[in-house]
C-alpha positions as CSV (number, residue, x, y, z in Angstrom):
1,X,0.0,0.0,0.0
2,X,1.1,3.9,-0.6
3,X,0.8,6.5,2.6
4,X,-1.9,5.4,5.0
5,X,-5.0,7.6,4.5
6,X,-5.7,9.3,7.4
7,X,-9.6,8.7,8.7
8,X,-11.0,12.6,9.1
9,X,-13.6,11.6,11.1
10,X,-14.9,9.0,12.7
11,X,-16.9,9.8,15.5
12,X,-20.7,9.1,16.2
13,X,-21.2,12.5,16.3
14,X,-19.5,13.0,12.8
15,X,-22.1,10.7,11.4
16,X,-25.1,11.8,13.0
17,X,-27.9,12.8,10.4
18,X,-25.3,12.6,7.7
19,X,-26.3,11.7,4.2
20,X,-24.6,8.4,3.2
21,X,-24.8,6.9,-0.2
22,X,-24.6,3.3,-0.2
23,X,-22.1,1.6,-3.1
24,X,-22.1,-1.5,-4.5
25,X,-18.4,-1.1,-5.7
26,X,-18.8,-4.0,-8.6
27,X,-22.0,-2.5,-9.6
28,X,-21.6,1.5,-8.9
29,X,-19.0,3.0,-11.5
30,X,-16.6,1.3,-14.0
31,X,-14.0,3.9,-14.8
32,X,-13.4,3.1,-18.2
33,X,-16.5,5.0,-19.7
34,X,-18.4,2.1,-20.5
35,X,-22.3,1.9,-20.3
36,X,-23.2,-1.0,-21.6
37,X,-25.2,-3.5,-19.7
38,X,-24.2,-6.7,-17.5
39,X,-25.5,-9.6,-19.0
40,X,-24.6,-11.4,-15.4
41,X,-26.1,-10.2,-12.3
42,X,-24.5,-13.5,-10.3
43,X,-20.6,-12.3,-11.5
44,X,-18.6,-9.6,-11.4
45,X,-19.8,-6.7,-13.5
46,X,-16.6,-4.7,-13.6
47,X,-17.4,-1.6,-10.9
48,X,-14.1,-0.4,-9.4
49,X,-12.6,2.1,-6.8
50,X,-11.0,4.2,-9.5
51,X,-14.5,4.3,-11.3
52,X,-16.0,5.0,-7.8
53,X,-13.1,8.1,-7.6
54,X,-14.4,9.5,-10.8
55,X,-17.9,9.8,-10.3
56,X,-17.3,12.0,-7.1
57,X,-18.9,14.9,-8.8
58,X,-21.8,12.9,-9.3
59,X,-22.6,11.9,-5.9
60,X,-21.9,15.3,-4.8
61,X,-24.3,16.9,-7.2
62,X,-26.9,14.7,-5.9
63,X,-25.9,15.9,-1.8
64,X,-24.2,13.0,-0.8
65,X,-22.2,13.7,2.7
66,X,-20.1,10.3,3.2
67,X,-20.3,7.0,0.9
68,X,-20.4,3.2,1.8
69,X,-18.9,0.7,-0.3
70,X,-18.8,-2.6,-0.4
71,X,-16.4,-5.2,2.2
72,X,-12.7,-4.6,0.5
73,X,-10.9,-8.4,1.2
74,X,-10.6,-10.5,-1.6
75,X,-13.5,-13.1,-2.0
76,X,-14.0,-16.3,-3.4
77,X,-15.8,-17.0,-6.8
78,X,-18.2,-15.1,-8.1
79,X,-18.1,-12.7,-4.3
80,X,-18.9,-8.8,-6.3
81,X,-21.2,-8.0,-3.3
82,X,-18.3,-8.7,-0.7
83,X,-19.7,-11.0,1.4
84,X,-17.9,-14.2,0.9
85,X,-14.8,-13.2,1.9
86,X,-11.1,-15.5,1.0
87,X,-8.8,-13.4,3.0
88,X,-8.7,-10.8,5.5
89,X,-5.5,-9.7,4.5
90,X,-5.7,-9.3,0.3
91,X,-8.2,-7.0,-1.7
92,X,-10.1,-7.8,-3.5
93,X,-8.3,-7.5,-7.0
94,X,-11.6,-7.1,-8.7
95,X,-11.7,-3.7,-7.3
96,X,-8.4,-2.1,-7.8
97,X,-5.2,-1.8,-5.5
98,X,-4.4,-0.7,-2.6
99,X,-3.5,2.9,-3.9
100,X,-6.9,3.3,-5.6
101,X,-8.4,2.4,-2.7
102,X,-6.3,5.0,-0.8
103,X,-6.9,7.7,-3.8
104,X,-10.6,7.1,-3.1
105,X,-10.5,7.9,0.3
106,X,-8.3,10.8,-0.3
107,X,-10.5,12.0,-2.7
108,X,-13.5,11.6,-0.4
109,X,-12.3,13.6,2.5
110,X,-10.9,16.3,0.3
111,X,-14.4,17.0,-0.9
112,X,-15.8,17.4,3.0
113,X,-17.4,13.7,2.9
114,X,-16.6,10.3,4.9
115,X,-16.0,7.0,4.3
116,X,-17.9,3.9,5.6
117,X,-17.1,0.5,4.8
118,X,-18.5,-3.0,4.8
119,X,-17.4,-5.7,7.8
120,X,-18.1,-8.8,7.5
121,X,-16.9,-11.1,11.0
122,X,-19.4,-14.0,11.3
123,X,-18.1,-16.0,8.5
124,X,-15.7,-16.7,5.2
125,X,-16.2,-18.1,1.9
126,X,-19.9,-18.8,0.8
127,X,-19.3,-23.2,1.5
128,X,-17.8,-25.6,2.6
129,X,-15.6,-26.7,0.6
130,X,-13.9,-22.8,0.5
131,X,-12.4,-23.3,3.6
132,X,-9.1,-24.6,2.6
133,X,-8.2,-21.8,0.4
134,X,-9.4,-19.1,3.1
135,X,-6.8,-16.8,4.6
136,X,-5.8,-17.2,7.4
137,X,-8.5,-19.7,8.5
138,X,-7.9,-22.5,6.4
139,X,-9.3,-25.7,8.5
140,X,-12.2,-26.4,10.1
141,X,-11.0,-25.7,13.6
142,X,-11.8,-21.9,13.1
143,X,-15.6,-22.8,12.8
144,X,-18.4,-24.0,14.4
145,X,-19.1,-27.3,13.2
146,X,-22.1,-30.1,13.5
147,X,-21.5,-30.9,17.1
148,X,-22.4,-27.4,18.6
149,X,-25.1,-26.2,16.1
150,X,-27.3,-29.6,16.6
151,X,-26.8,-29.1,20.3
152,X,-28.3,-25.7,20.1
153,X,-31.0,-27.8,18.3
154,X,-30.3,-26.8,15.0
155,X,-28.6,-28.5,11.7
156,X,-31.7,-30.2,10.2
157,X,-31.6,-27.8,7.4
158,X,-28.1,-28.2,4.9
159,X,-26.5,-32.3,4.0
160,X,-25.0,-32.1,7.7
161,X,-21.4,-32.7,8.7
162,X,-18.3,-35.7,7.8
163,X,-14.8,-36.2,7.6
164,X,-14.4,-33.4,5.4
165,X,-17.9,-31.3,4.9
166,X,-20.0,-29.2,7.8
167,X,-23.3,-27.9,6.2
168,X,-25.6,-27.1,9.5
169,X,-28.0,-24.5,9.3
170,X,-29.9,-22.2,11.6
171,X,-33.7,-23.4,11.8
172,X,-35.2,-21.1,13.9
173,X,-33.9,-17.7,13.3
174,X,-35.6,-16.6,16.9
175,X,-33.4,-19.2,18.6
176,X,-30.5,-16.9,19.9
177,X,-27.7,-19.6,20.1
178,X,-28.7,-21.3,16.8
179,X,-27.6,-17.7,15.4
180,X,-24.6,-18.0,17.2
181,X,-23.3,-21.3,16.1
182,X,-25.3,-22.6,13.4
183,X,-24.5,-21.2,9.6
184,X,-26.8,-18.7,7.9
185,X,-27.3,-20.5,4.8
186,X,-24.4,-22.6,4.6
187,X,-22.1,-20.0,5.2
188,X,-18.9,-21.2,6.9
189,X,-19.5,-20.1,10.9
190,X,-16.5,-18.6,12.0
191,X,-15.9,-19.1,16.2
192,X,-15.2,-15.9,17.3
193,X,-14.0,-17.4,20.9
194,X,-10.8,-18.9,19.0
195,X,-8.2,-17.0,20.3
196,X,-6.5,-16.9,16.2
197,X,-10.1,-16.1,15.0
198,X,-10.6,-13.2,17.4
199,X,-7.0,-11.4,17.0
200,X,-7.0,-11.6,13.0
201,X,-11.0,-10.1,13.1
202,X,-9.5,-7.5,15.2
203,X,-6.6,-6.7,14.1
204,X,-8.4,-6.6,10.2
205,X,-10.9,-4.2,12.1
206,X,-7.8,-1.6,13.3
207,X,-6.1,-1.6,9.6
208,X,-8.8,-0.8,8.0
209,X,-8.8,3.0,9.9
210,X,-4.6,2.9,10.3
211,X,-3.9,1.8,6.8
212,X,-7.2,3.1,4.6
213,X,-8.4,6.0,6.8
214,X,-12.3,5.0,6.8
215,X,-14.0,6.9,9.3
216,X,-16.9,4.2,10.1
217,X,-18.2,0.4,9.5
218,X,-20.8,-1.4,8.6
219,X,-21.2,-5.0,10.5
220,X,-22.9,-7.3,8.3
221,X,-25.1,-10.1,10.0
222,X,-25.0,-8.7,13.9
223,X,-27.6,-11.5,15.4
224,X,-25.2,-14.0,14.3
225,X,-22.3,-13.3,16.6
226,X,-21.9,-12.4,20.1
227,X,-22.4,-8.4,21.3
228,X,-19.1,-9.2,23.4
229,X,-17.0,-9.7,20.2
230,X,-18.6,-7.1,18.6
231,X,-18.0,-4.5,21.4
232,X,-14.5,-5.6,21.4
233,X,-14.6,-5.1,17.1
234,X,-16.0,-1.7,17.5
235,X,-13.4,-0.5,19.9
236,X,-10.4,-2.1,17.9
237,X,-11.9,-0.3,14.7
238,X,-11.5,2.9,16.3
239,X,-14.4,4.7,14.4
240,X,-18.0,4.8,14.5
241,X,-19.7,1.3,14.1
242,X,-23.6,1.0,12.4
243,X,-24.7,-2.9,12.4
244,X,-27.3,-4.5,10.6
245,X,-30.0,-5.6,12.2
246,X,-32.9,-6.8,9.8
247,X,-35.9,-7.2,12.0
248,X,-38.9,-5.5,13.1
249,X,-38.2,-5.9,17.0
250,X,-36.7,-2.2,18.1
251,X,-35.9,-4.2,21.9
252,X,-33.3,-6.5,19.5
253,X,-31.8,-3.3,18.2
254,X,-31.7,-1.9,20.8
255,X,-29.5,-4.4,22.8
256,X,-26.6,-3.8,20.7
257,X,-26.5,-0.2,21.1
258,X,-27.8,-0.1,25.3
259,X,-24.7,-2.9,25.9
260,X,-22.1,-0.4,24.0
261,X,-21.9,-3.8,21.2
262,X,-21.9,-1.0,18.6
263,X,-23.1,2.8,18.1
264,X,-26.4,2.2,15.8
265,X,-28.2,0.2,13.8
266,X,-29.4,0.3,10.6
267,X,-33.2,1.3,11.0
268,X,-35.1,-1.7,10.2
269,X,-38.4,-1.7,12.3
270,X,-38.4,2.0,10.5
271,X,-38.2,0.6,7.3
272,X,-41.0,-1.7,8.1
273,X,-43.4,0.8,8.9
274,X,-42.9,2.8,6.0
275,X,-43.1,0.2,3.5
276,X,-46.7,-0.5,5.5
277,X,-47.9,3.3,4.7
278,X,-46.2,3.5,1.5
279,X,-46.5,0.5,-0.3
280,X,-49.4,-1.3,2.0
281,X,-51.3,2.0,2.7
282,X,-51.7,1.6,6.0
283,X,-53.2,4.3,7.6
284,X,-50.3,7.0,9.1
285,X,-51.1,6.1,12.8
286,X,-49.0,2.7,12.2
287,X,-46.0,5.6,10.9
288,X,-46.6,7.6,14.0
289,X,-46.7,5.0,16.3
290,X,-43.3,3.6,15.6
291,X,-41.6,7.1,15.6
292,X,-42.8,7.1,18.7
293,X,-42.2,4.0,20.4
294,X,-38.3,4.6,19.0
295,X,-38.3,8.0,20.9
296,X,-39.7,6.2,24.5
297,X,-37.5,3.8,24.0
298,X,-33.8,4.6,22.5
299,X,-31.5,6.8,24.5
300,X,-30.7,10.6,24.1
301,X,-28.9,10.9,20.8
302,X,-29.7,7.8,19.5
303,X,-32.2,8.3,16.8
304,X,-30.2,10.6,15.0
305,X,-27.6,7.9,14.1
306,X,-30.2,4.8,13.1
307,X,-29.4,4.4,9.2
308,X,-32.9,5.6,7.7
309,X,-33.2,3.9,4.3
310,X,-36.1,3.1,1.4
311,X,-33.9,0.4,-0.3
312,X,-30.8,-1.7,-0.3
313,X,-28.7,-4.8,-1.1
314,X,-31.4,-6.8,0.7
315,X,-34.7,-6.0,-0.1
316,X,-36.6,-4.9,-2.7
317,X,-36.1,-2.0,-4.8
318,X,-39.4,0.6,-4.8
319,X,-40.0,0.5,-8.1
320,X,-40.8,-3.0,-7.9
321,X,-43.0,-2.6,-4.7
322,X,-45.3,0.0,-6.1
323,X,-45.5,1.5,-9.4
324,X,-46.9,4.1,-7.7
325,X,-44.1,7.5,-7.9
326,X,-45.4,9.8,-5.5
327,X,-45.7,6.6,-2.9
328,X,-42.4,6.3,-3.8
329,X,-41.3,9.9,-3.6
330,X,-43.1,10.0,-0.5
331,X,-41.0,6.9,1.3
332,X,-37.6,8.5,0.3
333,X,-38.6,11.9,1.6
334,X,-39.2,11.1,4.9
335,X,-35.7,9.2,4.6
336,X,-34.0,12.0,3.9
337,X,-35.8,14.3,6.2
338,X,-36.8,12.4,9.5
339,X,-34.2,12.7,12.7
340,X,-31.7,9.4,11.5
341,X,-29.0,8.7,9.2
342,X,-30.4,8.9,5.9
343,X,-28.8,5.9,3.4
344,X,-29.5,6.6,-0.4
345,X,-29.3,2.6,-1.9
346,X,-27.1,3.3,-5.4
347,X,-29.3,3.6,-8.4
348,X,-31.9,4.3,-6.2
349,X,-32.0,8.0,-7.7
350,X,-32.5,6.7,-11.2
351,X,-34.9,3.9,-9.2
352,X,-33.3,1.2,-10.9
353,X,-36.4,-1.4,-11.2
354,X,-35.1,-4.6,-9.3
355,X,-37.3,-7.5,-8.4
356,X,-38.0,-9.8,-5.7
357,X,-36.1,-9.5,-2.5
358,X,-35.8,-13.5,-2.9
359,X,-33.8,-12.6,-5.9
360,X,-31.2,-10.4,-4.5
361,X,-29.2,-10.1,-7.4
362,X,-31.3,-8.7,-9.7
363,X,-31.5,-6.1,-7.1
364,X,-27.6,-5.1,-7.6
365,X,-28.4,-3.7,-11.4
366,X,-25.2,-1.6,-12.8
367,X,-25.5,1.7,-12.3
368,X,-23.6,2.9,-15.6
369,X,-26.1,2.0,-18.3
370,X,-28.5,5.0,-17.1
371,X,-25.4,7.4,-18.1
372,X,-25.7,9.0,-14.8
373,X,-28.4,11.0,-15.9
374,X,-28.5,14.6,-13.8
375,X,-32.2,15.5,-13.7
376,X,-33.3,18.2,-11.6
377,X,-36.9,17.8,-12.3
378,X,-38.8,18.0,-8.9
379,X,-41.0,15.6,-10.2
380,X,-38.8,12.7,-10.4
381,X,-36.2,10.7,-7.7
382,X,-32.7,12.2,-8.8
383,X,-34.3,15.8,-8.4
384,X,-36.4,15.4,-5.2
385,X,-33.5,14.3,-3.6
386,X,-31.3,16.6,-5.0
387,X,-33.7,18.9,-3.8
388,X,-34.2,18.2,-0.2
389,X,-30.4,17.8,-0.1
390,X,-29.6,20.9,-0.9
391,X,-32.3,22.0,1.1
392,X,-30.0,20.8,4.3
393,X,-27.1,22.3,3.3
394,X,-28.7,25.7,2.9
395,X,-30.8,25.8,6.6
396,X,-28.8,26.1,9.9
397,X,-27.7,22.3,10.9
398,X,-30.0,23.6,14.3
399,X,-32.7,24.3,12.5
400,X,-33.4,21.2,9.9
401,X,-30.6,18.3,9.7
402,X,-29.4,17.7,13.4
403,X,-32.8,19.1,14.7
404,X,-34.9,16.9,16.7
405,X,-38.4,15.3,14.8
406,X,-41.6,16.6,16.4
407,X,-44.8,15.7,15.5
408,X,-47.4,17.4,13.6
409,X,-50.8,16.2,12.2
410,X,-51.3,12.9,11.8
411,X,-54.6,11.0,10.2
412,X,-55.6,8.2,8.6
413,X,-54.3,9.5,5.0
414,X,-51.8,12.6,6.3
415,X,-48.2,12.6,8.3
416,X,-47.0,15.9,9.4
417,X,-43.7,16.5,11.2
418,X,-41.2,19.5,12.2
419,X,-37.6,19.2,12.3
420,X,-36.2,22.5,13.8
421,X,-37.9,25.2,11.4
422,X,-38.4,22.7,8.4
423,X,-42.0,21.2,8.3
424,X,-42.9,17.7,6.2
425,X,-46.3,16.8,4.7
426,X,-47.0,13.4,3.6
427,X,-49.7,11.1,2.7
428,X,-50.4,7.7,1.4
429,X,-53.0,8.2,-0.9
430,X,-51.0,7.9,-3.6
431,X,-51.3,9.8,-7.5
432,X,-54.5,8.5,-7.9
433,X,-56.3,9.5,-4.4
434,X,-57.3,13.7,-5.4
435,X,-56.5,16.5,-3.0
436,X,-55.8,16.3,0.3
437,X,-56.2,20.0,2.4
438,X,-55.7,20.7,6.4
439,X,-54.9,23.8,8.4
440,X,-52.0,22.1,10.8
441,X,-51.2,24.4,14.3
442,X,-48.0,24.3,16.0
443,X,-45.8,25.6,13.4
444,X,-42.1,26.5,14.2
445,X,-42.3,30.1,12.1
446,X,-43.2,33.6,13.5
447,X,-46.0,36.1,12.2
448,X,-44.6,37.4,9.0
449,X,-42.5,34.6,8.2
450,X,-43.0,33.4,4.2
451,X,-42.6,29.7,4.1
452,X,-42.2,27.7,0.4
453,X,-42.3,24.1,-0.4
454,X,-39.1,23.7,-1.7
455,X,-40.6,21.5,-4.8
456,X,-42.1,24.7,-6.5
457,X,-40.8,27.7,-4.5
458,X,-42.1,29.7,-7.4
459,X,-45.3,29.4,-6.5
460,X,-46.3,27.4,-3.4
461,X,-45.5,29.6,-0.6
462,X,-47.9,31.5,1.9
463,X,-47.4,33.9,5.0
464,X,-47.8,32.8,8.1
465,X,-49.8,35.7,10.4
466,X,-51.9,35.4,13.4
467,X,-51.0,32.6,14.7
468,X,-48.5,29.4,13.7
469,X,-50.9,27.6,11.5
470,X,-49.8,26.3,8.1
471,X,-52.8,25.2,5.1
472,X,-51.0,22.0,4.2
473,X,-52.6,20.9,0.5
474,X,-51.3,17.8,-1.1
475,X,-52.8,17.0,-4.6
476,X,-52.1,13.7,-6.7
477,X,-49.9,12.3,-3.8
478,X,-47.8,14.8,-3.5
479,X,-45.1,15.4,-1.0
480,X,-44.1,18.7,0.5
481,X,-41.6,19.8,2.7
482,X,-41.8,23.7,3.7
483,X,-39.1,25.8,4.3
484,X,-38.4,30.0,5.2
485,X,-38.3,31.7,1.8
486,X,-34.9,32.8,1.9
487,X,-33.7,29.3,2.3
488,X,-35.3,28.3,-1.4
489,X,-33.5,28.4,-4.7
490,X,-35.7,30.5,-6.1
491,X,-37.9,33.5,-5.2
492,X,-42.1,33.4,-5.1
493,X,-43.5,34.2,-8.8
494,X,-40.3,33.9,-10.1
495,X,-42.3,31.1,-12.4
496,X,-43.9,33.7,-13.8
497,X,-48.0,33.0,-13.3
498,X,-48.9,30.2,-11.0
499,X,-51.9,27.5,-11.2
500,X,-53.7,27.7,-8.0
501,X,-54.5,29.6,-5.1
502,X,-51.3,31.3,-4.7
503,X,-52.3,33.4,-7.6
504,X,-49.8,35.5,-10.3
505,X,-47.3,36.2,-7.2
506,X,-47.3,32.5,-6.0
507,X,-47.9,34.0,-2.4
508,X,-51.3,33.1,-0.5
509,X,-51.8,34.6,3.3
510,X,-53.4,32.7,5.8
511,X,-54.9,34.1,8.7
512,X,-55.6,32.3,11.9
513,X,-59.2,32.8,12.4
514,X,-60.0,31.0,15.8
């Protein structure tokens, strides 16, 4: 490797409410300047850190604050997503050198953004029969085998264990020490209580800040080893630690943050919840009840650091839950606005189609046959979340992005919430469910105060007077997010004349009447 990069920052409290853009390095940026597409979703596709390093200026038109890409070690066969790793002490070749790597991370932090990278520590290889070639655990006496997994009751699910093959699976994913010492689909277990097993995880954990300068991790599979291990992980990496944590249970999450295990999790009973309002149309009281059962129950601080997030590697991309845009608009803008650490999934701005969580690779599409189209238009996913991240950048950290969330109006078909002196409208009717009007109380502004939605600042604004109320008015779906004037990118009326009751000026005054 060249000069170790130098981690900038890697604090919780560098990363809290920071806008992170999640990579698939195989599948993100080529750096060649080709766009055609990749005819094999289960290989390689050719992404690399240099192509990564080039598209900087794309990711920072868009508002990205930091970047995650994918687990660095070399992996066995067909391993582009990272997870099946061959050694903990070579990269992965696929993806460059060690000085691209370090140019990428350079490049990163001379832009004002962070680095996060992927951690995998419960396992090696994808079977079996990798384990001789893995480095530095090359026999079975780094794993869990048969013996412990069938004692935890386990092992009826994979061919089962001989001389030379151990296939026991987890069969009840609620059973704590099944996750512990079974394998998660055949993976090979690694036994983090082997003193060899523990020092190399460790020590891999340290380089990756003293020799590559990242500034946080993300710990793949958290259930499936123990929070001691990975409080001892998180200390040795020296930066801030997120883990994932894929279930609906907030008290499972929670244990890993309460026991000091890691700093945060990324937000899955969140995720949940939305995808029941957004995709399901539930009715907003199942969205307001889990914002607020996380706010009773995580500790001071906390919420601002869960990893918020509409899609990733794991589940299924939008476009393929609903074909419904301003559902889908509306999902990723309360990403991007609520308290938490808002993750944008790669091709998630162009909203890539996908398919079936079940089919996880068609999920990880290359990004560079859609040309990394710019589009500002409000309208669509690249420019509403251009939009609201510019929107971040341009209020007072105090008053929108490290705010804390309050709540606003909430009914069956409306979500309303205040973050500092930015206010969020939302609703699950989707484009097909009309207009949608209510005056909401409570707002943060003072009399006087001309507030926008930063969507169509030319000609949805209205002065607040009497009082602090604000005449929320979705139509077709529509989300809003309201800001002071001054803090939009263009002036009222500056659209020339405007559809609507904000007339030729694109200014409407309410008065509080009660």
């Amino acid at each position: 490797p060249g000069p170790p990069a130098m981690s900038v920052c890697g604090s919780p409290d560098c990363w809290r409410n920071r806008v992170t853009y999640q990579l698939l390095t195989d599948r993100f940026a080529r750096g060649d300047g080709g766009t055609e597409q990749c005819d094999d979703l289960a290989d390689y596709c050719g992404g690399t850190w240099r192509g990564a390093l080039e598209k900087l200026d794309y990711l920072q038109d868009l508002g990205v604050e930091a970047i995650w890409i994918s687990p660095i070690i070399a992996n066995v066969a067909k391993g582009y997503h990272g997870f099946w790793g061959k050694s903990l002490i070579d990269l992965n070749p696929r993806f460059g050198t060690a000085e691209d790597l370090q140019a990428l991370v350079h490049a990163v932090h001379s832009r004002g953004m962070l680095v996060m990278v992927g951690v995998v520590a419960n396992h090696m290889g994808q079977t079996w029969e990798d384990v001789p070639s893995i480095t530095p655990f090359g026999n079975s006496s780094f794993y869990h085998g048969c013996t412990e997994c069938k004692a935890a009751g386990g092992g009826h699910n994979g061919t089962g264990c001989n001389a030379t093959v151990c296939d026991c699976w987890v069969d009840d994913y609620d059973d704590a020490e099944q996750c512990l010492v079974c394998q998660l689909f055949g993976l090979p277990d690694l036994d983090q209580d082997h003193p060899v097993v523990r020092s190399e995880l460790l020590g891999y954990a340290e380089r990756l800040k003293e020799v590559y300068g990242v500034d946080a991790i993300r710990i793949d599979t958290v259930p499936y080893v123990k929070g001691e291990f990975w409080e001892e992980l998180t200390t040795a990496s020296g930066v801030f630690a997120i883990g994932e944590v894929s279930t609906s249970n907030d008290t499972k999450c929670l244990e890993y943050i309460s026991s000091g295990a890691m700093d945060a999790t990324i937000n899955y009973p969140l995720y949940y919840a939305l995808s029941d309002v957004f995709v399901s149309k539930y009715a907003m009281g199942r969205l307001a009840g889990q914002v607020a059962a996380q706010r009773a129950a995580y500790p001071s601080g906390a919420l601002g650091l869960l990893g918020n997030f509409a899609e990733n590697h794991d589940v299924s991309r939008l476009p393929y839950m609903t074909q419904d845009p301003q559902l889908r608009r509306s999902f990723v803008t309360y990403t991007l606005t609520a308290e938490g650490l808002p993750i944008i999934y790669y091709g998630q701005e162009q909203e890539l189609k996908g398919a079936s969580k079940m089919e996880a690779n068609l999920n990880r599409e290359a990004l560079w046959p859609t040309q990394f189209r710019q589009d500002s238009n409000t309208a669509g996913m690249y420019g509403t979340i251009r939009t609201i991240n510019a929107l971040r950048k341009r209020v007072p950290a105090g008053d929108f992005a490290q705010a804390e969330q309050e709540q606003g109006a909430v009914r069956d078909d409306l979500f309303v919430f205040v973050r500092g002196k930015v206010v969020v409208a939302l609703t699950n009717r989707g484009q097909d469910g009309g207009s949608i009007s209510e005056f909401v109380d409570g707002m943060p502004w003072t009399a006087g105060t001309t507030v926008c939605n930063v969507f169509n600042p030319a000609c949805d604004c209205q002065q607040i007077q009497d009082g602090y109320r604000l005449q929320v008015t979705l139509d077709g779906g529509e989300p809003k997010v309201y800001a002071e004037q001054q803090y939009m990118s263009v002036a009222p009326g500056a659209g020339g004349d405007c559809p609507g009751g904000g007339g030729a000026g694109g200014l409407a005054v309410w008065r509080d009447c009660a």
